[in-house]
N, C-alpha and C positions, 0 to 999 in steps of 0.2 A: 371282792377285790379291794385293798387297800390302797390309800394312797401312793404310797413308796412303790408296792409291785408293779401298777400302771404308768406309772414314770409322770404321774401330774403332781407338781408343783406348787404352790402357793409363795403367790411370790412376797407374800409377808416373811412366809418362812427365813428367806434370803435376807429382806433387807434387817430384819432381826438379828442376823447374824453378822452380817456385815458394820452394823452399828454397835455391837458389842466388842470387835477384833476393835476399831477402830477407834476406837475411846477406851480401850484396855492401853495398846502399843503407844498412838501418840504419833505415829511414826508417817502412815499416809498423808496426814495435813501438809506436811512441808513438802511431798514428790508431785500435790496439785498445784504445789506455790513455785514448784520450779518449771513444771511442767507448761504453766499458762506464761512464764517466762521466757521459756523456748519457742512456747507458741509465739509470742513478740516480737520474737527476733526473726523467727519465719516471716512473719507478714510483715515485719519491715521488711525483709530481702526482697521479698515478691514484689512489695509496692513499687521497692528502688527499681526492679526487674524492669516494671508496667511503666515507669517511667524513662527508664533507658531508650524502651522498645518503641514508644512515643516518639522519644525526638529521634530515633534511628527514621521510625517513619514519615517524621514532620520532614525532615532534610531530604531525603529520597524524596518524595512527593513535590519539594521546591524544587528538587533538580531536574525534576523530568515537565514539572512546570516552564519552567526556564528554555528547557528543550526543543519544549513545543510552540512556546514564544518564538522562537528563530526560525523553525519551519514555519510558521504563519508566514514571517517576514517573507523567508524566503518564496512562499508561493505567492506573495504580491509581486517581488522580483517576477516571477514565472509568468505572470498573467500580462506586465508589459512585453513581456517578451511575444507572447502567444498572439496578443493586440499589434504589435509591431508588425511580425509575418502576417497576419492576416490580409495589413494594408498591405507588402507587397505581394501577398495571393492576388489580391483584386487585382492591382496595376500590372501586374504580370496576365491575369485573365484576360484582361481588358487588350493586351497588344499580343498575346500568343495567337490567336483565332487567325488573324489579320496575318498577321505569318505564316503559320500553321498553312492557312490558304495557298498562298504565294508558294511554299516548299512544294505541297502538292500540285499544284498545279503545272511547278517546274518538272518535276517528274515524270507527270502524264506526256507534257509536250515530250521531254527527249526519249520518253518511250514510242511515242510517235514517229519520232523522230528518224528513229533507228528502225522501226519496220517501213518508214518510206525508202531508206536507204534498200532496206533487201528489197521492196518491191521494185525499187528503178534499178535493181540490177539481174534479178531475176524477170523482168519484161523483156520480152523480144521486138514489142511495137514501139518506132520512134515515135509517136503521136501520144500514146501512151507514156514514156518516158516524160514527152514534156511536159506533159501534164503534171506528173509526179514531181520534177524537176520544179515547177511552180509549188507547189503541195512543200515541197522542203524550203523554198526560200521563203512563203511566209508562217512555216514554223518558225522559223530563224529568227523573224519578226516577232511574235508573239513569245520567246523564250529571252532574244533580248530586252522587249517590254517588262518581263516578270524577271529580271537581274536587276533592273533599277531598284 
């Protein structure tokens, strides 16, 4: 099996040849000198690119900076605010209960109040009656106490 049949190469073979065309013609020396010229002008374009895309990102990057400066601000806004209600949650804790009390307690009485009435009217016994009769006036007392 010779060289050529088994398709192996030597790659003197080539550059042997390539160095004869080449210094025959004359003609490839000036398509590398143009060539790495073109190449120049590419990698200026790129560089100008890589720099465009810099300050595209530099400016973006300030403005969302910027952005987040004011929301800071504005959540120290928010945390007076949250501080403010807080202190009227207390003050209001503090005299709801005391209320709160007093409502319920108004309710109990007039619900009392109101099944003393069906009892002194569903009684048959006067002795009973008065009894109940007392029974509702000092409700009366104790509900006008819890209006002041």
């Amino acid at each position: 099996m010779s060289a050529d049949n088994g398709k192996v190469h030597k790659l003197e073979d080539f550059k042997s040849d390539d160095s004869t065309e080449s210094v025959g013609e004359g003609s490839p020396m000036p398509s590398v000198a143009e060539a790495q010229k073109d190449m120049s002008k590419v990698a200026m374009i790129v560089s100008l690119l890589a720099v465009l895309l810099l300050v595209i990102f530099f400016f973006g990057m300030n403005r969302n900076i910027a952005g987040l400066s004011d929301e800071v601000k504005s959540l120290g806004i928010l945390r007076e605010d949250v501080a403010s209600l807080d202190q009227r949650m207390v003050k209001m804790q503090d005299e709801v209960p005391a209320t709160m009390k007093r409502m319920l307690a108004h309710d109990v009485v007039n619900e009392m109040t109101m099944k003393a009435f069906y009892l002194t009217d569903t009684l048959e016994d006067e002795a009973l009656r008065a009894k109940m009769q007392q029974v509702l006036v000092g409700l009366k007392e104790v509900r006008a106490g819890l209006e002041k």
